[in-house]
DOVEXDO-136445 format. One line per 8 residues: number of its first residue (from 1); for each residue x, y, z of C-alpha. Coordinates in nm, 4 decimals. Layout:
% residues N
NUM) X:Y:Z | ...
% end
This chain:
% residues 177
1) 13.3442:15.3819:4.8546 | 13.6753:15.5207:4.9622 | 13.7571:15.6563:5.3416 | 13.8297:16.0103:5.3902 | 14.1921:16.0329:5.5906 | 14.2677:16.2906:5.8294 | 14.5349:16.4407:6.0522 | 14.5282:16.7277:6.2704
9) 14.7929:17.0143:6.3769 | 14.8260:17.2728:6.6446 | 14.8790:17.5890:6.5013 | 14.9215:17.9655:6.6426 | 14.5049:18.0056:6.5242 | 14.4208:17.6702:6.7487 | 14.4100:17.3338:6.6108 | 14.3241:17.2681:6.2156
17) 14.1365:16.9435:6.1062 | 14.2848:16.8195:5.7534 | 14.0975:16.5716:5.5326 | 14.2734:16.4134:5.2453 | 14.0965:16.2222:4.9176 | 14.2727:15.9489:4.8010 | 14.0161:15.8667:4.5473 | 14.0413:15.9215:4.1266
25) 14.1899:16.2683:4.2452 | 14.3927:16.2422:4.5486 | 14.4634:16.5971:4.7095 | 14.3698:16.7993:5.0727 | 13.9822:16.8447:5.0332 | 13.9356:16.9558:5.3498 | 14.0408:17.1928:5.6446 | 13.8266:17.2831:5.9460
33) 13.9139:17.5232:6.2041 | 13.9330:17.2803:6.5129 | 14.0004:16.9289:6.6317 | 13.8189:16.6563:6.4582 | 13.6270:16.5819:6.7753 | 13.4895:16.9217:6.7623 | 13.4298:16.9266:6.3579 | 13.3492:16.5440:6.2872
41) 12.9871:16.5708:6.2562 | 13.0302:16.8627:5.9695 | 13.3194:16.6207:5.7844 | 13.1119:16.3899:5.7611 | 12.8283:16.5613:5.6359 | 13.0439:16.7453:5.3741 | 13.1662:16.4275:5.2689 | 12.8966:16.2597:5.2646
49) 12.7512:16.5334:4.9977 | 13.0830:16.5461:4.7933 | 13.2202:16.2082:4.8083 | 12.9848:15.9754:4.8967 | 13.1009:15.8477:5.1971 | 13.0757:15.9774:5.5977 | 13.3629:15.7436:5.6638 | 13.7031:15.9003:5.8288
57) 14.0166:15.7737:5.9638 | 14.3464:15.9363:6.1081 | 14.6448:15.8994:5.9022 | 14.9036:16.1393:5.9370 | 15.1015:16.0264:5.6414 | 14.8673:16.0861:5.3882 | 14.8460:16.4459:5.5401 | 15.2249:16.4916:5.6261
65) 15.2863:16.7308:5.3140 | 15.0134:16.9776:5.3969 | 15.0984:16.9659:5.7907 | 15.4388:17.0852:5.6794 | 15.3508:17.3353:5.5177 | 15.1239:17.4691:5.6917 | 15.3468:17.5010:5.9800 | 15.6125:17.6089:5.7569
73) 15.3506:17.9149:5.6177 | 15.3082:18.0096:6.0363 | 15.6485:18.0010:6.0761 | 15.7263:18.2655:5.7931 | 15.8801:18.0283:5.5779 | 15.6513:17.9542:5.3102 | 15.3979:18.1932:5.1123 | 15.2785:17.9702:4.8809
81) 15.1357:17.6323:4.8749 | 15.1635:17.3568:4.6414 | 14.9920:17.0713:4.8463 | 14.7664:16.8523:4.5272 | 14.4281:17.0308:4.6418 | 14.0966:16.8145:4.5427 | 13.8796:17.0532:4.5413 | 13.4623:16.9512:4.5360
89) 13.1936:17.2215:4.4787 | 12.9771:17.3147:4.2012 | 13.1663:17.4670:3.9367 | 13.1056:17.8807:4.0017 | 13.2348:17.8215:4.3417 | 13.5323:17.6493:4.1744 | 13.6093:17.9184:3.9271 | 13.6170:18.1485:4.2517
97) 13.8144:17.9554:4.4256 | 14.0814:17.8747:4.1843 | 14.0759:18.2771:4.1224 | 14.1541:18.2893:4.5271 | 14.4521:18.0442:4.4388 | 14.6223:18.3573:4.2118 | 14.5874:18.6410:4.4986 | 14.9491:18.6677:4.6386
105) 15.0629:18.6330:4.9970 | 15.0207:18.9880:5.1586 | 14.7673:19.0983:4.8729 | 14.4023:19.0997:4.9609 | 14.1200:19.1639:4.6826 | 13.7875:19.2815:4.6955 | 13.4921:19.0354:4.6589 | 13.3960:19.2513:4.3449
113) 13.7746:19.1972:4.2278 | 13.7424:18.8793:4.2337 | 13.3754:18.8440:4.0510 | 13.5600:19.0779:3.7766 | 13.8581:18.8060:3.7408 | 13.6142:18.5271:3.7113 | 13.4179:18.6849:3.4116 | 13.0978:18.7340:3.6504
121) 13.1109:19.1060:3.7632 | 12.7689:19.1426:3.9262 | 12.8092:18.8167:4.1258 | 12.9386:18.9772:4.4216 | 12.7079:18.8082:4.6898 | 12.7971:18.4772:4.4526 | 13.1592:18.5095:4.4980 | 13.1152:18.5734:4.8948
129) 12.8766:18.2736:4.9117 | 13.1464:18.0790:4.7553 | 13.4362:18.2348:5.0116 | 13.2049:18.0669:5.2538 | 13.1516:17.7463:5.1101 | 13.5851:17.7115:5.0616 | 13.6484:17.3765:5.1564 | 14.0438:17.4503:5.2217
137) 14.0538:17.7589:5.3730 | 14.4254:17.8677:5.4194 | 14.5769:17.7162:5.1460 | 14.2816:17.8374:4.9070 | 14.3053:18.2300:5.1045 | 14.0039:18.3443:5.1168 | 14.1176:18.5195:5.3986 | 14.2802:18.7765:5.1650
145) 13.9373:18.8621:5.0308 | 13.7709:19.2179:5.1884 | 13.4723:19.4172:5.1508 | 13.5136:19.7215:4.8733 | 13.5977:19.9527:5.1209 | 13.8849:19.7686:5.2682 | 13.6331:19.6227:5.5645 | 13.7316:19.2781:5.6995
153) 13.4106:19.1320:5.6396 | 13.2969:18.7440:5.7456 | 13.5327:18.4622:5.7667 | 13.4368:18.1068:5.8631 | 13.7400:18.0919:6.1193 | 13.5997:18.4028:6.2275 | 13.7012:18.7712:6.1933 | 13.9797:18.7210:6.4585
161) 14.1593:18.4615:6.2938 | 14.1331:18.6216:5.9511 | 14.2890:18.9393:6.1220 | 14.5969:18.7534:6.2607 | 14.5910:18.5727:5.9440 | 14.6038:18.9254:5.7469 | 14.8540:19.0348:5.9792 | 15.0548:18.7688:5.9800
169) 15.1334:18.8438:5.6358 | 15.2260:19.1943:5.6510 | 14.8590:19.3635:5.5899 | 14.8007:19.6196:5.7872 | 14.5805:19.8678:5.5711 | 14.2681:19.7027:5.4853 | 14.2625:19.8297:5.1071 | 14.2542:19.5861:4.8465
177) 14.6327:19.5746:4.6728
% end
């Protein structure tokens, strides 16, 4: 049974907890919004469901590529990621969020927008469910995903962060590019 790593980073949106897999598919598998003080207890539960194991240490090697670039992205450096991502879900959330993975920095989407991409156009409330069940929020960006009329609608980091997130990337209308 392997042992989840972790690292966390102080960002302008507060502190970020990043979890790292270094099993059969080693990749970020996690990001919580928070310090792992304040997020341990739901860690360990989602890894307990998805890998097995409720076991976590800090090592900020394993997480030093995705640290960088995440402060590289709030810098206004970077736009896209390319971190090895491990992502665990059941395999419609997948689908969604690899479809996330293809919306570019300072484009958003609707939630029907994306259900179209995946092949599953009345799955709407599907594809929000699985927006809220994104394991890597950020790097996967859900937070460029809006209601159909351009609302800013739920955001596990909460509707703040996804608006300084939005605007952070030059996206200031609320309509769906």
């Amino acid at each position: 049974m392997e042992t989840m790593k972790y690292d966390e980073i102080v960002t302008p949106i507060g502190a970020l907890t990043l979890g790292w897999s270094g099993g059969a598919e080693p990749g970020l598998c996690h990001l919580e919004f928070g310090g792992f003080a304040d997020t341990a207890h739901q860690l360990r539960n989602w890894s307990k469901r998805w890998y097995g194991t409720a076991e976590w240490e800090r090592d900020p090697e394993a997480l030093a590529l995705a640290a960088a670039q995440l402060q590289e992205y709030f810098a206004g450096r970077r736009q896209q990621f390319d971190v090895p991502l491990a992502l665990r879900g059941t395999p419609f959330q997948v689908k969604v969020w690899q479809a996330l993975l293809e919306v570019p920095f300072g484009e958003t989407r609707s939630y029907k927008q994306i259900a179209e991409r995946i092949g599953s156009p009345k799955a709407v409330r599907a594809v929000g469910g699985s927006n809220n069940r994104n394991p890597v929020p950020l790097i996967v960006p859900c937070h460029r995903v809006i209601g159909a009329g351009g609302a800013l609608v739920g955001y596990g980091g909460g509707l703040d962060i996804k608006t300084y997130l939005l605007d952070h990337e030059g996206i200031r209308s609320g309509g769906a590019s």
